[in-house]
N, C-alpha and C positions, 0 to 999 in steps of 0.2 A: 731263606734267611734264618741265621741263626736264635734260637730263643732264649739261651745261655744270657749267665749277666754280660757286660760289655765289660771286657778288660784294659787299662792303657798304661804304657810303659810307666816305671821307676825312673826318675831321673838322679843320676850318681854326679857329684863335681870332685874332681879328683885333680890335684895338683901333680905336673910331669914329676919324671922319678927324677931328673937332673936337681932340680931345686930339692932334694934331700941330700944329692951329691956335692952340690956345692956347700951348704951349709956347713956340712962338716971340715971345713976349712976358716968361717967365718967365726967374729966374737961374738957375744950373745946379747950387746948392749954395745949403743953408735950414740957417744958421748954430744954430739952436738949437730943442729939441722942440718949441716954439711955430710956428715958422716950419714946421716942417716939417707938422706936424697941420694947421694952418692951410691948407695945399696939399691934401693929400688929402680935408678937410672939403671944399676947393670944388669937386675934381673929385667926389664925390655931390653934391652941389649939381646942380654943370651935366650929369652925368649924368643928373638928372629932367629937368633945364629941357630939353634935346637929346632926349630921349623914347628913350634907348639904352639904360637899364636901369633897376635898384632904386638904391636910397639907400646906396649903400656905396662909397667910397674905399680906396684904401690904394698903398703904396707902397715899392720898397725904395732904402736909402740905406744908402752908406759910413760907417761910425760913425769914421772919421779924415778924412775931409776935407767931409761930410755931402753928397758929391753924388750927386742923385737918378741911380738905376741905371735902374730901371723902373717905372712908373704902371701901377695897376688898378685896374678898375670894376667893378661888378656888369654882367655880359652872361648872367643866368640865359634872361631872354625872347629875347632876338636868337639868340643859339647853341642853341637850343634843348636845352640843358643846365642840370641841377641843380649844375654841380658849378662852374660859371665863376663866384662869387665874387671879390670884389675882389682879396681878400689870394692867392689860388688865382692869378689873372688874373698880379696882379705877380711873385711865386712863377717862376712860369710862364717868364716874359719874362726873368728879371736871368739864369734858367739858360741861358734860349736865348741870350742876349748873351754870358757867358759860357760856352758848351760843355760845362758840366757841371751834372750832377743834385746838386752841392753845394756850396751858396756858403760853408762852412764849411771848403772845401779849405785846403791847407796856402801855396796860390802865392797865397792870394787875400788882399784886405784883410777884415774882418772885416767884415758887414752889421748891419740890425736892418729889423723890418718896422714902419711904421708903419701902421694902421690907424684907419679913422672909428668903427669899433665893436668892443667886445669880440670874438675871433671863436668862430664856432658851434661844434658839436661835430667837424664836417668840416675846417673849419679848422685848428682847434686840430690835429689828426691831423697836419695837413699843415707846419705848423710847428713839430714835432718833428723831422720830416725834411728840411726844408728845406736845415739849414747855417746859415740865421740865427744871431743872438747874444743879438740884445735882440728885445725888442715894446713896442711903443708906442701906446697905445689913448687913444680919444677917449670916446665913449659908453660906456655898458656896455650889456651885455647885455639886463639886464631894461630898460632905454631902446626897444630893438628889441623886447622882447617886447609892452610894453605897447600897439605900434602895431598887434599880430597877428602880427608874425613869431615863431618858438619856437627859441631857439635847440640845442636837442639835446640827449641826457643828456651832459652836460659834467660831469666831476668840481665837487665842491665847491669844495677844492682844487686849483685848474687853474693855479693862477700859482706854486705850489709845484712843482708836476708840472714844468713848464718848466724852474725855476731847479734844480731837482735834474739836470738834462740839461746846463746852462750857460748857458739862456738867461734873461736878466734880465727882467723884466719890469716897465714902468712903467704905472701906469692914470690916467683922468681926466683927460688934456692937453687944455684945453679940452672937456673934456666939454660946458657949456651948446650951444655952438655946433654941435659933431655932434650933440647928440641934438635940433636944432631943426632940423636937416636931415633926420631922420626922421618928424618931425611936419612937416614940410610935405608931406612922400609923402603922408601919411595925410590932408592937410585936402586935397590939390589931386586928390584919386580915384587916387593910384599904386596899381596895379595889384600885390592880395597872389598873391603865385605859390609859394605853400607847396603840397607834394605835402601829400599826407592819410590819415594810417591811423586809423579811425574816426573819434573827434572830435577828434583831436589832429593840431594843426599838424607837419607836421615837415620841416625844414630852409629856412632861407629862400635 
């Protein structure tokens, strides 16, 4: 046995090279909740078509001027992590853009995250701490559940929970369209990547 210290990997999150490809086609500001769902619905879109994750978008934007800060995807398979969710992904990114672990800071403009789907019960965790203001959802939940994903013990009450914190929360923006983005995973063979304690799915 070795008597060396014990060394263990760096872990890197790196968004695919396509979502720098398409961007440069994109405006840098999605005037209204439509516009802006409407972007995240197609990056899960082309995140299946690209074969780089699961079915989930999300993104964060300035609630004063609505230009996009940072894009996320689901990179549960690629990173080989449970935890790289979409909303987790962008999360991630607007803090590293900015230098801080809250986008709720006092110098900053104010955020809001949009998302292609309700988020899970890991999510949800993580946008309480965020700094966000608002949420902005596409699908709901049981839309993801019904394809086999689960999404977590999530309060009843979960958009209560939020706005008691300060963050607003709006649902259903475009819902048909994100939740047909999840039904395409599931008719084209997407890859379910749920860990499993007994018979119970848990966390997509």
């Amino acid at each position: 046995m070795s008597s060396g210290p014990q060394t263990f990997p760096q872990f890197h999150l790196e968004l695919p090279q396509w979502i720098s490809d398409f961007f440069q086609q994109q405006p840098t500001k999605f005037p209204t909740p439509e516009a802006r769902m409407s972007l995240v619905t197609t990056l899960s879109k082309l995140n299946i078509e690209e074969g780089t994750g699961g079915p989930f978008g999300a993104g964060i934007f300035r609630t004063d001027t609505h230009q996009l800060i940072a894009p996320g995807v689901n990179l549960v398979l690629s990173s080989h992590s449970s935890l790289a969710h979409a909303e987790i992904v962008a999360i991630m990114l607007a803090q590293q853009i900015y230098g801080t672990h809250d986008l709720g800071a006092n110098n900053l403009p104010p955020h809001e995250l949009v998302t292609s789907c309700e988020p899970c019960a890991m999510c949800l965790g993580a946008i309480c701490w965020s700094g966000v203001r608002h949420l902005v959802c596409g699908a709901k939940g049981s839309d993801a559940e019904a394809i086999g994903f689960d999404e977590g013990p999530k309060p009843q009450n979960w958009t209560t929970g939020l706005e008691a914190r300060g963050i607003s929360v709006t649902l259903n923006i475009e819902r048909p369209n994100a939740a047909q983005v999840l039904k395409n995973y599931v008719e084209q063979g997407g890859e379910m990547y749920n860990s499993r304690q007994g018979s119970i799915d848990a966390s997509r």
